[in-house]
Structure formats: structure tokens, C-alpha cells
C-alpha positions as CSV (number, residue, x, y, z in Angstrom):
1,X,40.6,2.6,-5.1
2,X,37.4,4.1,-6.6
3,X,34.9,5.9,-4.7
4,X,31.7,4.7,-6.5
5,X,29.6,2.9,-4.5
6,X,26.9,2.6,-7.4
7,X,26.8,2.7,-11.4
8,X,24.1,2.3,-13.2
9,X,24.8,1.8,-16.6
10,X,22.0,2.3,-19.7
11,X,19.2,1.2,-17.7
12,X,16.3,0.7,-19.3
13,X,12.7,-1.3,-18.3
14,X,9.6,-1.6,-20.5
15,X,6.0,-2.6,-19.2
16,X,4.5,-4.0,-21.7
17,X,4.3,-1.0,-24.6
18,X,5.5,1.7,-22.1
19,X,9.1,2.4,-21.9
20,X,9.5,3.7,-18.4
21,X,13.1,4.2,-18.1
22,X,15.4,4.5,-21.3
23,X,19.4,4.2,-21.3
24,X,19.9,5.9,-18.0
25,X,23.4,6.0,-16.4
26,X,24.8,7.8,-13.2
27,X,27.4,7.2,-10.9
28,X,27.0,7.7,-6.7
29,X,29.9,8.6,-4.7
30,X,31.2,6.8,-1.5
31,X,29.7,9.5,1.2
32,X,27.5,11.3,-0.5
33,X,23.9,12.4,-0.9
34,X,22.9,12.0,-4.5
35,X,18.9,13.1,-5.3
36,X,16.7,12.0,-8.6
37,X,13.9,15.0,-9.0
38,X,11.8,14.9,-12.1
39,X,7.9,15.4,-12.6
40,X,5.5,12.3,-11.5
41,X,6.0,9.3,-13.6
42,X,9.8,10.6,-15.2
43,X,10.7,6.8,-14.0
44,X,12.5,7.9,-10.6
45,X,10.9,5.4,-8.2
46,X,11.5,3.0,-11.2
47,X,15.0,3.4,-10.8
48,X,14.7,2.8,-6.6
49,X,12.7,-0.2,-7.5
50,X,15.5,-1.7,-10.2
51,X,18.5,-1.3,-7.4
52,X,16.4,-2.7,-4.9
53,X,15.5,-5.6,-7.3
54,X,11.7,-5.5,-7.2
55,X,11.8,-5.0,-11.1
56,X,14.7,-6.6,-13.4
57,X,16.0,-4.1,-16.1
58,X,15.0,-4.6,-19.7
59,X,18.8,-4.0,-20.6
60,X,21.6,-2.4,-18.9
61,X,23.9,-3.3,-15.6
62,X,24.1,-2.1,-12.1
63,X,27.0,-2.4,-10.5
64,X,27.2,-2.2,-6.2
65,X,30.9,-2.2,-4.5
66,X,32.0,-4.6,-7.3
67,X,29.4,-7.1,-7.7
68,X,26.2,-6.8,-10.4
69,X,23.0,-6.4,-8.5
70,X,20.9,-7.7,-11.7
71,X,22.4,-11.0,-10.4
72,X,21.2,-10.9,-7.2
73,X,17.5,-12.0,-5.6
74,X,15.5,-9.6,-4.0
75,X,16.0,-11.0,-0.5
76,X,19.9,-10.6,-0.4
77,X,19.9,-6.9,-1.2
78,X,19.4,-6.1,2.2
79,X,22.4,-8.4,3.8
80,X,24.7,-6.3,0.8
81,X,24.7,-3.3,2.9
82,X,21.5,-1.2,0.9
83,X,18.4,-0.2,2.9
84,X,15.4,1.6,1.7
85,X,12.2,3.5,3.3
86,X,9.4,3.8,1.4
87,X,7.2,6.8,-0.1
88,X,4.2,5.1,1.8
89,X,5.1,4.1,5.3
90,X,6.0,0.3,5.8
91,X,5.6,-0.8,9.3
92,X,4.1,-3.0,11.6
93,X,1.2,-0.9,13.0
94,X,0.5,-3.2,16.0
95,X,4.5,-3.7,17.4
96,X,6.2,-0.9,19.2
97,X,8.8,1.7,17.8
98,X,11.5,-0.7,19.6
99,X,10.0,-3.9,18.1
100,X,10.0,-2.0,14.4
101,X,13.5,-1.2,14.6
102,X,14.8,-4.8,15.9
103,X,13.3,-6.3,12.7
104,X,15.6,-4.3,10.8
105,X,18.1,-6.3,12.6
106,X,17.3,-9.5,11.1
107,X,19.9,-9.2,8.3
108,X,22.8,-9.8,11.1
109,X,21.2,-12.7,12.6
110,X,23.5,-15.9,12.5
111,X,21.8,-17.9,14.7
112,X,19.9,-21.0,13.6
113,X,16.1,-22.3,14.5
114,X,17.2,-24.7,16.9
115,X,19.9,-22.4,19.2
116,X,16.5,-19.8,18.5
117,X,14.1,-22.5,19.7
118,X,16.6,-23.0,23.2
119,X,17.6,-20.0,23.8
120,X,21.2,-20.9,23.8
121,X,24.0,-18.4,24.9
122,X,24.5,-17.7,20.9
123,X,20.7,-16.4,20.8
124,X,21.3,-14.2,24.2
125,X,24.1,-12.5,22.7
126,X,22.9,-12.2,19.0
127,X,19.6,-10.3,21.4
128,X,21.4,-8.1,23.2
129,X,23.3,-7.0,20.0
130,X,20.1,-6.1,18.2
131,X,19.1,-4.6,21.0
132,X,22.2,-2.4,21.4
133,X,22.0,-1.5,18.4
134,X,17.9,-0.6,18.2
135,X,19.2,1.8,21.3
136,X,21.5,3.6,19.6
137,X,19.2,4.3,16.5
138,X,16.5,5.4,18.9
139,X,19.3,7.9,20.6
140,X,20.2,8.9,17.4
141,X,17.2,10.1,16.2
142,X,15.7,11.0,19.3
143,X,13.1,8.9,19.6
144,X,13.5,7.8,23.5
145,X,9.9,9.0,24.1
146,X,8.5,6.6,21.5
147,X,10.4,3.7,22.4
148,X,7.8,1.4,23.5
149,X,4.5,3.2,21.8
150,X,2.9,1.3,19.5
151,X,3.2,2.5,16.0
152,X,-0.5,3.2,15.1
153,X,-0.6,5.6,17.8
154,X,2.0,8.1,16.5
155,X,1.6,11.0,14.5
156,X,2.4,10.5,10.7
157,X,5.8,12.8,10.8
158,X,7.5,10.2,13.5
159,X,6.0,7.0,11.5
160,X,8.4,8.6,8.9
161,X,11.3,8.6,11.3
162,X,10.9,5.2,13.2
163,X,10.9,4.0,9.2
164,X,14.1,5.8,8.7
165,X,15.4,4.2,12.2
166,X,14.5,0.0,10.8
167,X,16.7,1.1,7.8
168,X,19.5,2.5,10.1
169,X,19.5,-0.8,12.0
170,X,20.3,-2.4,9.3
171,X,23.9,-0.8,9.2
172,X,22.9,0.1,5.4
173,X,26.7,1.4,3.3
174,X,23.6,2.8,1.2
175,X,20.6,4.3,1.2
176,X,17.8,4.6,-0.4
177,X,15.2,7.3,0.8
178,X,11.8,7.3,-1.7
179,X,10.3,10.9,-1.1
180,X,11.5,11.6,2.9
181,X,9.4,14.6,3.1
182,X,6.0,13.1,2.1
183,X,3.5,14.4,3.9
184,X,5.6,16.0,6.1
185,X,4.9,19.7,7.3
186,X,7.7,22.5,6.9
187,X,9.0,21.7,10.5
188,X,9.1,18.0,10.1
189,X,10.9,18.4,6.4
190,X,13.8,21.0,8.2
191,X,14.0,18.1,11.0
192,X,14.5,15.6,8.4
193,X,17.0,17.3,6.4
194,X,18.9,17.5,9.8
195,X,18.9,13.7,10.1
196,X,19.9,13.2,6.3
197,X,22.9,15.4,7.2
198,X,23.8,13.8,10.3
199,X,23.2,10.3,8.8
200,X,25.5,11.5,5.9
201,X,28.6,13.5,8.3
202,X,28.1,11.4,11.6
203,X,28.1,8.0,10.3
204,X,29.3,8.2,6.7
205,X,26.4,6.4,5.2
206,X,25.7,7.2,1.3
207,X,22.6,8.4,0.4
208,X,20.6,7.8,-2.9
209,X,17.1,9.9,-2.5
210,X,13.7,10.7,-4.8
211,X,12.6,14.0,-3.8
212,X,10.0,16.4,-4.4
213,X,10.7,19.2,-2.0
214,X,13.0,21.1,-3.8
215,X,14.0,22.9,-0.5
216,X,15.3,19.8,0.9
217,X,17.2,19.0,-1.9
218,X,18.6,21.8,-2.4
219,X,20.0,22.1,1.5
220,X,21.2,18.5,1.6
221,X,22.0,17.2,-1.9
222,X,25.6,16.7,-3.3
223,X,24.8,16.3,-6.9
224,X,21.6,16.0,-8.7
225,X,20.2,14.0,-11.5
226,X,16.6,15.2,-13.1
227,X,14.9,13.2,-15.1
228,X,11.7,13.4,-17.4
229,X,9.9,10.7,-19.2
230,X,12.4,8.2,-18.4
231,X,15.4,9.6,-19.2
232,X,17.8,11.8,-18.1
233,X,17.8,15.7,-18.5
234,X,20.8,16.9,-16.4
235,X,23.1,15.6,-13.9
236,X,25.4,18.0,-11.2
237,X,25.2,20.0,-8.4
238,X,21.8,21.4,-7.1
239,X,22.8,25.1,-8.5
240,X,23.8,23.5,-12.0
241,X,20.7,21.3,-12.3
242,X,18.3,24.1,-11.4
243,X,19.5,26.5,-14.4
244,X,19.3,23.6,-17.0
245,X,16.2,25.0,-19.2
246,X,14.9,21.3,-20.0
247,X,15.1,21.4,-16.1
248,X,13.2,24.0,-15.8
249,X,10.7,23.8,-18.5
250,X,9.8,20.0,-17.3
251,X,10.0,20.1,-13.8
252,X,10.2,23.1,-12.1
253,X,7.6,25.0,-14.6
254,X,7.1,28.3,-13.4
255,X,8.9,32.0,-12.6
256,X,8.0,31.2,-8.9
257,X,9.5,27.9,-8.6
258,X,12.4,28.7,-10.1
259,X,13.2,31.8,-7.8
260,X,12.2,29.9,-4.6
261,X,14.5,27.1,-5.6
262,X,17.5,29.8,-6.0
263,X,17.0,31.6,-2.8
264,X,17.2,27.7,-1.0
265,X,20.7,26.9,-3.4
């Protein structure tokens, strides 16, 4: 049986003129963490957004346990095992921490309007499920003090984890982290490599990630693909990736970067 979760095969999107992402291919492993870096606008987040089916490939396939995602709406990626947080925190501001993590439940939700509208012994058990569930995210990732505080109250590095939470109660076999460390201070990025780890080891979730920081890359990634104005420079293991010289001339730039990035491999 073969341990690709994900191939993406000669993807390519154009907007209008602009050819954002040209003949890209990769392959993710079953269990591990696998990390696009590039320069802004190489086409990384492009290539979140065509898995997650907010934009439709100009050409090219990508294929998900088996089954082609291109032929798939937006609103069933979620029920096919694949969560994603977002570079720019998406939550509801006004719920509470336990609140935000029950709607990422909604994907295992069986019950209909009317047995909803009752309150029938079907709804009671799908609500203690979810709620099981919400409590052993919020143990997880320690997040017991925040349980009932309302989002907009919280500093900006735990918004970042109660986001990664909703996708873990989703029981993702992927995901899809856009830029974990944004925004995040040097204590917050070594807490959320820990998590990423732990996510990875503890409950053998795959992990597809767009990252910036090359510290955390470099301390939690498998393999490595770096890309640059669309397309793909070089593809291995963080140590491999880093002494690529188109690597190193487009993204990592200077004498500096380059030697911080090695002492971190």
C-alpha cells in the first residue's frame, strides 16, 4: 500500500495574464511534516488555496488517498479528512474558545434539523461527542485556562492556537498550516513547533505547512520544497534544500541567513 497521502501533479493556475503557479508536482508522505518556503508571491499559499479548493487549477491533478480533489466542491474538503488554519486568524471573535472549537465539529454531525429542532436522544449524544472531543483538544493544547474566554479577549499568540485546536476537532488525516508562526514572538514560535511535533508523533496527523521562519522549519520539517515565481527550485530535506544555490540566491539572500539557517539544521 502506498504511503502518499497527497500528489500534486503539474499544477499550474493563471489569473488573468499572471502565471502564478507553473507545472508544480510533489508528493506528501503518510505521517509527515512536509513545508513550502519561497520568497512572498513564489505561489505557496496558491498551492494551500488549490488543495483546499478555493481556486481550480489551470491544468494539472491532485490526488488525496485515491480520489481527485479537482473534483470535489469546496464544502466537502473538510468531511475528506483535510483541515487548514489560516495566515490571518479565522474565528468567531464574540464565541468562547470552547464554542470555536465545537464548530470544528460540524463535519461529524449526522443528525438532521428536525431530531436538532427536538432535541432527541440522537442530538444529546452527537453533543456530548463534540463536546468530548472539544475537551480533549483543549487538554491537548493546554488551553484549560481559556476554555470559556471569549476570543477577542485573548492575546494574539493563543488566537493562533485556539485556530489550530477548530482544525484539530475536525479529526483532520491532513493538515494544512498557512504561516503558524505569524506574528508570533520567539517563545510562542518554540511553543508551536512543540505542538506541530506532538500533533505529528502523538496523534499521527500529516502535516503540509507554508513557512517563513526558517527556524521552525528547519526543527520540525521532514522534507522541504522551495519555490520561486511559481515554480519549483528544490525539493528534500531541510539540510539539502538550504545548500541548493537557486535556494539560496532567491530566498534565503544573504551570508547571515544562510549561517543562522545551518546552526538551526
Amino acid at each position: 500500500m502506498s504511503d502518499i497521502i497527497l500528489s500534486a501533479n503539474k499544477l499550474s493556475v493563471r489569473f488573468g495574464g499572471l502565471l502564478a503557479v507553473n507545472n508544480v508536482s510533489f508528493n506528501v508522505r503518510q505521517g509527515e511534516v512536509f513545508t513550502l518556503i519561497g520568497p512572498n508571491g513564489a505561489g505557496k499559499t496558491t498551492v494551500f488555496n488549490l488543495i483546499s479548493r478555493i481556486y481550480t487549477p489551470s491544468s494539472g491533478e491532485i490526488d488525496y488517498l485515491g480520489q481527485k480533489l479537482t473534483a470535489q466542491p469546496p464544502h466537502k474538503i473538510a468531511s475528506l479528512g483535510i483541515a487548514r488554519t489560516f495566515q490571518n486568524i479565522e474565528l468567531f471573535e464574540n464565541a468562547s474558545v470552547l464554542q470555536n472549537l465545537l464548530v470544528g465539529r460540524h463535519t461529524h454531525r449526522k443528525t438532521g434539523f428536525l431530531r436538532d429542532l427536538f432535541f432527541s436522544q440522537a442530538t444529546r449524544e452527537a453533543e456530548l461527542k463534540a463536546r468530548e472531543k472539544a475537551e480533549q483538544v483543549i487538554d491537548f493544547l493546554d488551553l484549560q485556562h481559556h476554555r470559556d474566554a471569549l476570543v477577542a479577549g485573548l492575546p494574539y499568540g493563543v488566537r493562533k492556537v485556539v485556530e489550530l485546536g477548530r482544525a484539530l476537532c475536525t479529526e483532520p488525516k491532513l493538515l494544512l498550516l498557512d504561516e503558524p508562526s505569524s506574528g508570533l514572538n520567539v517563545e510562542e514560535t518554540g511553543d508551536m513547533a512543540f505542538w506541530i511535533q506532538d500533533i505529528q508523533h502523538e496523534l499521527g496527523i500529516t502535516v503540509l505547512m507554508v513557512e517563513h521562519d526558517m527556524t521552525l522549519v528547519s526543527r520540525v520539517s521532514d522534507r522541504v520544497l522551495a519555490m520561486n515565481q511559481g515554480e519549483v527550485l528544490a525539493i528534500g530535506t531541510p539540510r539539502e534544500v538550504q545548500r541548493d544555490p537557486g535556494v539560496i540566491e532567491a530566498y534565503l539572500g544573504t551570508v547571515d541567513d544562510v549561517s543562522s539557517l545551518r546552526r538551526t539544521a
